[in-house]
Every structure is written in C-alpha cells, then in structure tokens.
C-alpha positions as CSV (number, residue, x, y, z in Angstrom):
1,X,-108.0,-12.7,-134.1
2,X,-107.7,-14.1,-130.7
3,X,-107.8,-17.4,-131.4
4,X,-105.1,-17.0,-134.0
5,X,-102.8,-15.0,-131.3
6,X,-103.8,-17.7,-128.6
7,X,-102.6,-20.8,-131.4
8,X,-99.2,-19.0,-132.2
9,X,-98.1,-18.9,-128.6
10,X,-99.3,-22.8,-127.7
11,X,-97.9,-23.9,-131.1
12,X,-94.6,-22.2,-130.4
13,X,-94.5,-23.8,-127.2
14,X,-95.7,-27.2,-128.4
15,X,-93.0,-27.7,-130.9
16,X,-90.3,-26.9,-128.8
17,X,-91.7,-29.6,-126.2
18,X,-92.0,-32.4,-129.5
19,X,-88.3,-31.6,-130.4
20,X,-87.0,-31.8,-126.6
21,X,-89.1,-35.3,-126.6
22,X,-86.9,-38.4,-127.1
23,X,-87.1,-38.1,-130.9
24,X,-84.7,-39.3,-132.5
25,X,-82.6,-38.1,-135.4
26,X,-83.0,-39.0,-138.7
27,X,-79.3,-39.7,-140.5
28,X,-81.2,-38.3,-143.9
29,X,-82.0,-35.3,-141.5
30,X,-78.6,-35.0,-140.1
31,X,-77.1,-35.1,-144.3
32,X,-79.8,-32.4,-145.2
33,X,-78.7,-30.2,-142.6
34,X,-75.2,-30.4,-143.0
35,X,-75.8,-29.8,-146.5
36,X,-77.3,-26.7,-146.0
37,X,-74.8,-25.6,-143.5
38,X,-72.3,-26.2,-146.2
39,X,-74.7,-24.1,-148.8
40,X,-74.5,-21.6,-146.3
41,X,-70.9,-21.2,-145.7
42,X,-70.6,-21.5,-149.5
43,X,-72.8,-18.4,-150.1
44,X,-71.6,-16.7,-147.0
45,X,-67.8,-17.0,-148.6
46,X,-69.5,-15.8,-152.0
47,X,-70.7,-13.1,-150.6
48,X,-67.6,-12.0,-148.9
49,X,-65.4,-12.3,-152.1
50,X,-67.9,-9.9,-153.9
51,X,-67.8,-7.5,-151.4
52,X,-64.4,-7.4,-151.2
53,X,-64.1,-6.9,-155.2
54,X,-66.5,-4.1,-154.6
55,X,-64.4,-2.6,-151.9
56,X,-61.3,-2.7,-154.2
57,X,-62.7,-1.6,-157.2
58,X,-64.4,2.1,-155.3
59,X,-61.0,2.1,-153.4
60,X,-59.4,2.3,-157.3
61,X,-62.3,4.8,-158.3
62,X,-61.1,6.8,-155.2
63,X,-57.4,6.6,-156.0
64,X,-58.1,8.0,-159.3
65,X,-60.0,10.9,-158.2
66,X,-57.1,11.8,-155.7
67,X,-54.4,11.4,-158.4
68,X,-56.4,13.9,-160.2
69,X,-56.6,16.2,-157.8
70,X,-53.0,15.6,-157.1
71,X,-52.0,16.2,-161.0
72,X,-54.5,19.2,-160.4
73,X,-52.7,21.1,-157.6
74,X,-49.2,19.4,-158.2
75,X,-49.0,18.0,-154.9
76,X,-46.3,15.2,-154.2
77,X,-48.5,11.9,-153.1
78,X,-46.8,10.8,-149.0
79,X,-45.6,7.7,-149.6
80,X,-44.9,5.9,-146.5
81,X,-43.6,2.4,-146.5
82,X,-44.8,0.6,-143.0
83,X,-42.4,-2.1,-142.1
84,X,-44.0,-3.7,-139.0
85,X,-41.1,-5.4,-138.4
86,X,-39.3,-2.1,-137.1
87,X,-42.2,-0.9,-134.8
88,X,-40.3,-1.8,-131.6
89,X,-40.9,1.6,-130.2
90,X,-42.5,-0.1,-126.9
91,X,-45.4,1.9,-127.4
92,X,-47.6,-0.5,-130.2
93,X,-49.1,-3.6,-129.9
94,X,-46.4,-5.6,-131.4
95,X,-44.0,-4.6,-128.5
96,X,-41.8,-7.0,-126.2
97,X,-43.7,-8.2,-122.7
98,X,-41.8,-7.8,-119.5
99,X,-40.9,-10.4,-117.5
100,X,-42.2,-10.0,-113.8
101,X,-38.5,-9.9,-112.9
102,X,-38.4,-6.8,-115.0
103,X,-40.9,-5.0,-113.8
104,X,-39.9,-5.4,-110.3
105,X,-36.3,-4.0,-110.9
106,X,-37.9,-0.9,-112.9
107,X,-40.3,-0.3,-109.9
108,X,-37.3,-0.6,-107.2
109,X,-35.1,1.8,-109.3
110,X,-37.9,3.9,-109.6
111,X,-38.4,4.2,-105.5
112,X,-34.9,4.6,-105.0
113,X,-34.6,7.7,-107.2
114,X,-37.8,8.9,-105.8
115,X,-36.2,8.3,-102.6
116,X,-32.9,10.1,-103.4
117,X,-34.3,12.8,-105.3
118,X,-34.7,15.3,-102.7
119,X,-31.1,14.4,-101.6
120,X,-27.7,16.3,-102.6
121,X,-25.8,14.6,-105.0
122,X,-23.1,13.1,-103.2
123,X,-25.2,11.7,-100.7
124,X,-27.4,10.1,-103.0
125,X,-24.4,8.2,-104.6
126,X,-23.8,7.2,-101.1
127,X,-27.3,6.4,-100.6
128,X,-27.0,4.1,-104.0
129,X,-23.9,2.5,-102.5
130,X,-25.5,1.6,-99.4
131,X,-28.8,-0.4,-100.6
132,X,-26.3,-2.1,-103.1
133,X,-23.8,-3.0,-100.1
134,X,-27.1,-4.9,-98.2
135,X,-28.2,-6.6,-101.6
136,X,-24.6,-8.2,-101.7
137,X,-23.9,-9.5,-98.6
138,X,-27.1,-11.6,-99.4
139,X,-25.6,-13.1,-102.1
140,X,-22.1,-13.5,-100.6
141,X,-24.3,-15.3,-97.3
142,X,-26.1,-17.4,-99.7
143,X,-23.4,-18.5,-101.1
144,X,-21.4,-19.6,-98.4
145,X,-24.2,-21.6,-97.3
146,X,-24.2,-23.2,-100.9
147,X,-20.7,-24.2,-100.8
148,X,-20.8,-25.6,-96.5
C-alpha cells in the first residue's frame, strides 16, 4: 500500500517534469486536441439547448397550473408590459452617467444651500447674488485678457 502511495506521488511529479522537458508537439497531437475541444464545445452547446427546452417546457407546466388557479378563484392575471427603454428614472442600471462637470456643480449647489439654510430668506437671495457676482467677474477678467 505504501509503495503504491509512494509511486502515485513520484509519477505525478515525473510527468509533469517530461511534459515541461523540450518535447515537442506533435501537429497530429495539436489536430486531436483541437478536435476534442471542438467536441466539447459541441456537447457543451447541446447540453445548454436541452436544458433550456427543459426550463421552458416546466415554465409552461407552471403557467398552466397558475391559469388554473386563476380560472379557480377568478383572479385577473397582472400584466405588466416592461419597456426598458422608458426606465430613465436615474435609479436603474440603464441610467445616464454624469459628467465630472456635473457632479461638481450638484455638489457646489448643494454647499451653498447648506450654507444658506440657516439664513432668512432675503439674505440668502443676497447671499446667492453675491457668490454669483465673484463667479462673473472671472469670466468678464478672462475675457478681457482673451481679447488684449
């Protein structure tokens, strides 16, 4: 029983060192095992389409059982058509990215009302005017030095 433990782990070990040894490939080697990789694929895909015709065919067995019970009980089957198309509510995964730019002028309106919150409302309109009044002589500066 030894022996037979002791042989498994030296053979393991000794066919890994023969194929990492400069032996090379034989083409009717490379053509057998692309053949079977294509066998495998081919069965793989086989297997796939029955499942799926399995899948639909209990999913029909199930839809009959709940029509029945519908018809049984009179209940009104929720029919809901999905258009993906219309599921722009910015909460899903098919919503519209931001643009850095965006997000930047969200998070600055966001400080300036948390700023002027706590502030009457006229003086936060006045507050509003004034960090607008900076932002503009910036662009009026920047573009006098564009046009000189």
């Amino acid at each position: 029983m030894a022996g037979f433990i002791a042989k498994q782990l030296v053979g393991k070990q000794m066919d890994s060192v023969k194929k990492m040894g400069g032996e090379e490939a034989n083409p009717e080697d490379t053509e057998k095992q692309a053949e079977e990789a294509a066998a495998i694929a081919e069965a793989l895909a086989e297997e796939k389409r029955k499942r799926d015709e399995k899948h639909q065919k209990m999913e029909a067995e199930r839809e009959e059982l709940r029509q029945g019970i519908r018809d049984k009980y009179n209940i009104q089957k929720k029919e809901e058509e999905f258009n993906f198309g219309e599921m722009d509510d910015g909460k899903g995964v098919g919503r519209k990215r931001k643009t850095p730019e965006e997000l930047a002028a969200e998070r600055d309106l966001e400080e300036k009302e948390d700023f002027a919150s706590f502030l009457p409302e006229g003086v936060r309109d006045t507050v509003r005017n004034v960090t607008a009044v900076p932002q503009k002589m910036i662009s009026d500066a920047q573009e006098k030095c564009v046009i000189q």
